[in-house]
C-alpha positions as CSV (number, residue, x, y, z in Angstrom):
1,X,-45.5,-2.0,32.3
2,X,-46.0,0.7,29.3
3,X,-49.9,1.5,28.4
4,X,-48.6,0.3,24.8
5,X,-49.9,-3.3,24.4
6,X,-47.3,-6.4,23.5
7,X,-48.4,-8.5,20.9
8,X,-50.8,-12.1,21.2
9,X,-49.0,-14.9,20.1
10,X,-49.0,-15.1,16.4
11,X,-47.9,-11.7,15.8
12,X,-45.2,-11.2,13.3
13,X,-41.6,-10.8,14.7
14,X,-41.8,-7.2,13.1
15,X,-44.9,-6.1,15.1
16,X,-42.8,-7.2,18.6
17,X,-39.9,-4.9,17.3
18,X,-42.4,-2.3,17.2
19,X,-44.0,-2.8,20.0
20,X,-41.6,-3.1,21.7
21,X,-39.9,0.4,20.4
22,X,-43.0,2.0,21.4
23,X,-43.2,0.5,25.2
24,X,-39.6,1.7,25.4
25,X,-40.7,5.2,24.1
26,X,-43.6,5.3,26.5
27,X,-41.9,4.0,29.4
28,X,-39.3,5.3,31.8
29,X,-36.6,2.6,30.7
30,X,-33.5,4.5,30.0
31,X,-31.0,3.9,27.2
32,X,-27.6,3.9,26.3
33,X,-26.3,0.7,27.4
34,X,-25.1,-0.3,23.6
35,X,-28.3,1.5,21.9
36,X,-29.1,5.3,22.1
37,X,-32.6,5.1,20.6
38,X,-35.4,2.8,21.0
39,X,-36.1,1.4,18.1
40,X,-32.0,0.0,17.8
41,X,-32.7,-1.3,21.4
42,X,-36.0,-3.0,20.9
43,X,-34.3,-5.0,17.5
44,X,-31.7,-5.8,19.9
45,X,-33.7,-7.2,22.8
46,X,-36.2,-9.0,20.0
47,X,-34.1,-10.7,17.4
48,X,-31.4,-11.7,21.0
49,X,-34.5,-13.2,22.3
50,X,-35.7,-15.1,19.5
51,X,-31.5,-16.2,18.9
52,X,-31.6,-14.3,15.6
53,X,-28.6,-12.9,13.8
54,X,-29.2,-9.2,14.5
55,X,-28.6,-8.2,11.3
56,X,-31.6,-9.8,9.9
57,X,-34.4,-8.1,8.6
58,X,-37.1,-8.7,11.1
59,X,-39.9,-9.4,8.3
60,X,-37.3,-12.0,6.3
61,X,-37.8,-14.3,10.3
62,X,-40.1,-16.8,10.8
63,X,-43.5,-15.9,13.1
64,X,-42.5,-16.5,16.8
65,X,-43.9,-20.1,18.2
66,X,-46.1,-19.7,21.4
67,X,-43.0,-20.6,23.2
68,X,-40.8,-18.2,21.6
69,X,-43.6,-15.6,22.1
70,X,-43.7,-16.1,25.8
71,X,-40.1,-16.0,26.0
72,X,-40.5,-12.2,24.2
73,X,-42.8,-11.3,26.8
74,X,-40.9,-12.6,29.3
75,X,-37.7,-10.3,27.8
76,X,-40.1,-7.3,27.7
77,X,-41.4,-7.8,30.8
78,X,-37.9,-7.9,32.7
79,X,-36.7,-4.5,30.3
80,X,-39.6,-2.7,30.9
81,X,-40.8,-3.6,34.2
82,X,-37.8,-5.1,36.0
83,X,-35.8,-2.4,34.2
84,X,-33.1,-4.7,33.5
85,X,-30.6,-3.8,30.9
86,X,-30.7,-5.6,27.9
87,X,-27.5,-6.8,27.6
88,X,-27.9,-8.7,30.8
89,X,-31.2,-10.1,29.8
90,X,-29.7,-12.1,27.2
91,X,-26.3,-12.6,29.1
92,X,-24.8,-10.7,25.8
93,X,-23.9,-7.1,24.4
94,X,-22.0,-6.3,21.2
95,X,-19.4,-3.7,21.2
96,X,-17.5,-2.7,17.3
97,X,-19.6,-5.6,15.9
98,X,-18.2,-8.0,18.4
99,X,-20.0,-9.9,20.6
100,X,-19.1,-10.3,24.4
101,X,-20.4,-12.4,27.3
102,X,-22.4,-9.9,29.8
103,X,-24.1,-10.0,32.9
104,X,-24.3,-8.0,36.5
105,X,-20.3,-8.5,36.9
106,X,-19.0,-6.1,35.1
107,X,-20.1,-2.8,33.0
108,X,-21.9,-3.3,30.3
109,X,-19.5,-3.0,27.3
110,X,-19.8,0.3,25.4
111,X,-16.6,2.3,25.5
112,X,-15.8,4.9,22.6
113,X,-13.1,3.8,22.9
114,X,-13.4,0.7,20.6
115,X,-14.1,2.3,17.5
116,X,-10.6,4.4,17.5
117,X,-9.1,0.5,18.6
118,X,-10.5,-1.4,15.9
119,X,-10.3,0.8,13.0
120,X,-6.6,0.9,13.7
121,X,-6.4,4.9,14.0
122,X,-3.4,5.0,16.9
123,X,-0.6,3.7,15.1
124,X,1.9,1.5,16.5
125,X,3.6,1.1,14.0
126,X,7.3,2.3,15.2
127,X,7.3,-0.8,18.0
128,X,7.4,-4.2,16.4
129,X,6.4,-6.0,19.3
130,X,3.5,-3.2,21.2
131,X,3.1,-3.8,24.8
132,X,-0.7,-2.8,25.4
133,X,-2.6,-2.2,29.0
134,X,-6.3,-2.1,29.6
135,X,-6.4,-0.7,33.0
136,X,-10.4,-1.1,34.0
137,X,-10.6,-3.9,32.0
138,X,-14.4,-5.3,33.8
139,X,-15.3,-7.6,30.8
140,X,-12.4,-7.5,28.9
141,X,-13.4,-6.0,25.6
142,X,-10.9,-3.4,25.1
143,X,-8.3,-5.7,25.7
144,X,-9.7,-8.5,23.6
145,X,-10.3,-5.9,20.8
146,X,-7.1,-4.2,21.2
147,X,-5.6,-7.9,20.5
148,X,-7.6,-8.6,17.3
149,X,-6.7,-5.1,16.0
150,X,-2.7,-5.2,16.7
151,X,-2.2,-9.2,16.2
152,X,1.5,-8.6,17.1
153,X,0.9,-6.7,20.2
154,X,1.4,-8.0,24.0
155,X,-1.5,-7.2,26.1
156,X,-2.1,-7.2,29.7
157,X,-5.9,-6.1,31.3
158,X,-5.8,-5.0,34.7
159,X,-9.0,-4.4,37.3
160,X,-9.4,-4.5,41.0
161,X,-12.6,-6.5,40.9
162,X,-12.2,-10.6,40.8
163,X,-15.4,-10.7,39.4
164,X,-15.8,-8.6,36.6
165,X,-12.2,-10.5,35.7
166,X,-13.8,-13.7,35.8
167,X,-16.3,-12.8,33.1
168,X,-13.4,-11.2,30.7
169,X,-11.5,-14.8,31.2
170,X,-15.2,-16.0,29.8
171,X,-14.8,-13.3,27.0
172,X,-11.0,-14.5,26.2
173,X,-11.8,-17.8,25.9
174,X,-15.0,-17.2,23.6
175,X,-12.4,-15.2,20.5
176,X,-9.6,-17.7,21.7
177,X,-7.3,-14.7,23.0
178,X,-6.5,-16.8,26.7
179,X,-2.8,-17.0,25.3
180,X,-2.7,-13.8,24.5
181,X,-3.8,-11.6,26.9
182,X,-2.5,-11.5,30.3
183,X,-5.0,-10.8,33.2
184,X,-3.9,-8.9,36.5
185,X,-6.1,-8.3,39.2
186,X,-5.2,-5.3,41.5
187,X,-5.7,-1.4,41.9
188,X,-4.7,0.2,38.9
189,X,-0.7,-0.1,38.3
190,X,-0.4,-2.3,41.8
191,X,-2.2,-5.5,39.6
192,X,0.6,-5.6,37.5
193,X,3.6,-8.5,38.8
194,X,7.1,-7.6,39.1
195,X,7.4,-9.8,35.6
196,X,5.3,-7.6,33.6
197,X,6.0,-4.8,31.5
198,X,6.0,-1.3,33.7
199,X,6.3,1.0,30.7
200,X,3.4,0.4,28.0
201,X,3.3,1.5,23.8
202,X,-0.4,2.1,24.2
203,X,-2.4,2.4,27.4
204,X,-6.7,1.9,27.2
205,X,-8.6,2.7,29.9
206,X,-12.7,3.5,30.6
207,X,-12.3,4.2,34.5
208,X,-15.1,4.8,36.7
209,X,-15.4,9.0,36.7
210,X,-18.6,9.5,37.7
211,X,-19.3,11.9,40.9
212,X,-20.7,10.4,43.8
213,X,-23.6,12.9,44.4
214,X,-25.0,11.8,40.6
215,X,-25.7,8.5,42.6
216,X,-29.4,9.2,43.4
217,X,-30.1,10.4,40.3
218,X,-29.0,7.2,38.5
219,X,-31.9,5.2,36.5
220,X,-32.7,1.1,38.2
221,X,-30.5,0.3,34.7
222,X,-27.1,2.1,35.8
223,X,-27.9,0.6,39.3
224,X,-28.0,-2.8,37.9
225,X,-24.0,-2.5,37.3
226,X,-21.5,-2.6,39.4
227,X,-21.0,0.6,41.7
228,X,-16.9,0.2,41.3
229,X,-17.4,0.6,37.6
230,X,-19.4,4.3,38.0
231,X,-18.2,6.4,40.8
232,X,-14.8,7.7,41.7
233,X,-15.0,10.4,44.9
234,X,-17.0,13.2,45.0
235,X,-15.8,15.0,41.4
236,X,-15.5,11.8,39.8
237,X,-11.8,12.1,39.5
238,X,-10.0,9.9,42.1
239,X,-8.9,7.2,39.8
240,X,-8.1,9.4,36.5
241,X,-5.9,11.7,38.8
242,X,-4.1,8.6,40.0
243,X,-3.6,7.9,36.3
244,X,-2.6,11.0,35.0
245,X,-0.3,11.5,37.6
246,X,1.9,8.8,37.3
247,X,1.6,8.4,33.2
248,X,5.1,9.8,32.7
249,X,6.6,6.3,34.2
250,X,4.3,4.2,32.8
251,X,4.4,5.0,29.0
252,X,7.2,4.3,27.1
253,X,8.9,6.6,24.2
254,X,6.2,7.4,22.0
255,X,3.6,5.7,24.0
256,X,0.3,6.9,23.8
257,X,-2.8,7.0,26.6
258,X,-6.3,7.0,25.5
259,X,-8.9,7.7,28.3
260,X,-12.3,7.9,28.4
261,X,-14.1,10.6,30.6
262,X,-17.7,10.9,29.4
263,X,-19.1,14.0,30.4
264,X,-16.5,14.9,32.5
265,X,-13.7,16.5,30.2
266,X,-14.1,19.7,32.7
267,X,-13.0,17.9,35.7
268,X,-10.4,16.7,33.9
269,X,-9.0,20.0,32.8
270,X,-7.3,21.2,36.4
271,X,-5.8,18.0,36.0
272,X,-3.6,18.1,32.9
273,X,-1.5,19.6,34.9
274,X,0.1,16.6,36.2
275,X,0.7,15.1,32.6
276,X,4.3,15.4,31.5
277,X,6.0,18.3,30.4
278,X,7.3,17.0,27.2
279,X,4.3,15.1,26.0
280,X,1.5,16.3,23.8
281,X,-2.1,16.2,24.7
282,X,-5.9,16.7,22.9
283,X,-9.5,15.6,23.2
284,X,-11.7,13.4,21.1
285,X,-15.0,14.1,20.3
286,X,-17.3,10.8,20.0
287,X,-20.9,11.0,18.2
288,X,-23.1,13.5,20.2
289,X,-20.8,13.9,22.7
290,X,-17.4,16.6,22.3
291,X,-14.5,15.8,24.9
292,X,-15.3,12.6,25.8
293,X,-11.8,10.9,25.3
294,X,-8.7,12.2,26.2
295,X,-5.7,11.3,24.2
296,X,-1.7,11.7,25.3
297,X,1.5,10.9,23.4
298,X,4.7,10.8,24.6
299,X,7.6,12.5,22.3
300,X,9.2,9.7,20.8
301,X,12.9,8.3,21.0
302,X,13.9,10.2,17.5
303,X,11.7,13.8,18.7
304,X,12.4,13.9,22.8
């Protein structure tokens, strides 16, 4: 574990925050499953623990019980030492301050994708009825998001792995979404049924688009999720060239793709290419990270 001592039992919940923070800091754990710094993470690991609201101010909670401090250092011990991620620690992760069931079935929910979603900045606004698709889906919380920000919209979520769907059924059922939200299990367009829409208004998707050859260099945290969910061929573009190059039959008039590439946006280039001629393109930066979201619209019925 970290040379930074945890707390005895009887230590304030504030002074495991810290401590915690500072093991983090010392330690080789690596971050940004749903926290980019230490001290967000060790709050979130801390107050989860303890079954605190994580909004709370850690000195406003109660001193820990010598139960409740061995279950901290049981938490710290599996982050730190067992280099588990968080969110699968306490079988939880939040994602646009909604909280999602999470464990080793599915990626650990953190798309920047949600923030564009649920502050309602793509506007559906010309289809009365959307038709939405969350290709990728793993947990479900684009789709389930995607639902609680267009309440009139149809959604379908689609992935190839009958696991990671099993947890977003969890997910649908927990913000009572099961009758909304369709799911499809399949690769890519092949999941959906001859009954569902082909042609979407909006399609979501956080595909796996990492190269192959960044597989050793991947932290014991990344390693803890599933492989599907990372890699996609040796560039890290089989899957998002599968999407691009069949997007022209798949959105409808004025539809609109956003997909999220990371790091990638340079593999990605060669491959606009294959968009449609007629539709418009352009990137999205997210915080600390330029390109990392690629967003299409098709021309719509009254501009072809």
């Amino acid at each position: 574990m970290s040379t930074v001592a945890l707390p005895a039992p009887g230590a304030a919940v504030a002074d495991w925050v810290r401590a915690v923070e500072l093991a983090l800091e010392d330690s080789d754990a690596a971050l940004g499953q749903g926290c980019w710094n230490a001290c967000d993470e060790a709050h979130w690991l801390v107050l989860g623990t303890l079954g605190a609201e994580l909004d709370a101010d850690p000195a406003d909670l109660p001193t820990p019980s010598i139960e409740q401090s061995q279950r901290l250092r049981d938490a710290a011990e599996q982050r730190l030492t067992q280099r588990i991620p968080t969110a699968y620690i306490l079988g939880e992760a939040w994602l646009a301050g909604i909280p999602f069931s999470s464990d080793a079935r599915a990626i650990i929910p953190r798309s920047f994708l949600a923030f564009p979603l649920a502050e309602g900045e793509i506007s559906l606004d010309h289809c009365p009825t959307p038709k939405i698709l969350d290709l990728c889906t793993g947990g479900g919380s684009l789709a389930v998001i995607a639902a609680m920000a267009y309440p009139e919209a149809e959604v379908w979520a689609a992935d190839l792995s009958t696991d990671a769907l099993e947890l977003a059924s969890l997910n649908l059922s927990r913000h009572g979404l099961g009758d909304r939200i369709r799911l499809r299990c399949g690769d890519l367009w092949s999941a959906l049924r001859d009954t569902d829409p082909q042609q979407f208004d909006l399609i979501v998707c956080n595909p796996p688009y990492v190269p192959t050859t960044a597989a050793p260099r991947f932290p014991p945290e990344f390693r803890a999720e599933p492989a599907m969910a990372h890699f996609a061929g040796e560039l890290g573009m089989d899957i998002v060239e599968q999407i691009l190059r069949s997007l022209g039959q798949r959105l409808r008039p004025g539809g609109q793709l956003l997909l999220e590439v990371g790091r990638e946006a340079e593999s990605v280039d060669p491959l606009l290419r294959l968009l449609p001629a007629n539709c418009d393109f352009d990137w999205l930066d997210a915080p600390a990270q330029e390109r990392a979201v690629l967003w299409v619209g098709m021309p719509s019925p009254e501009h072809p």
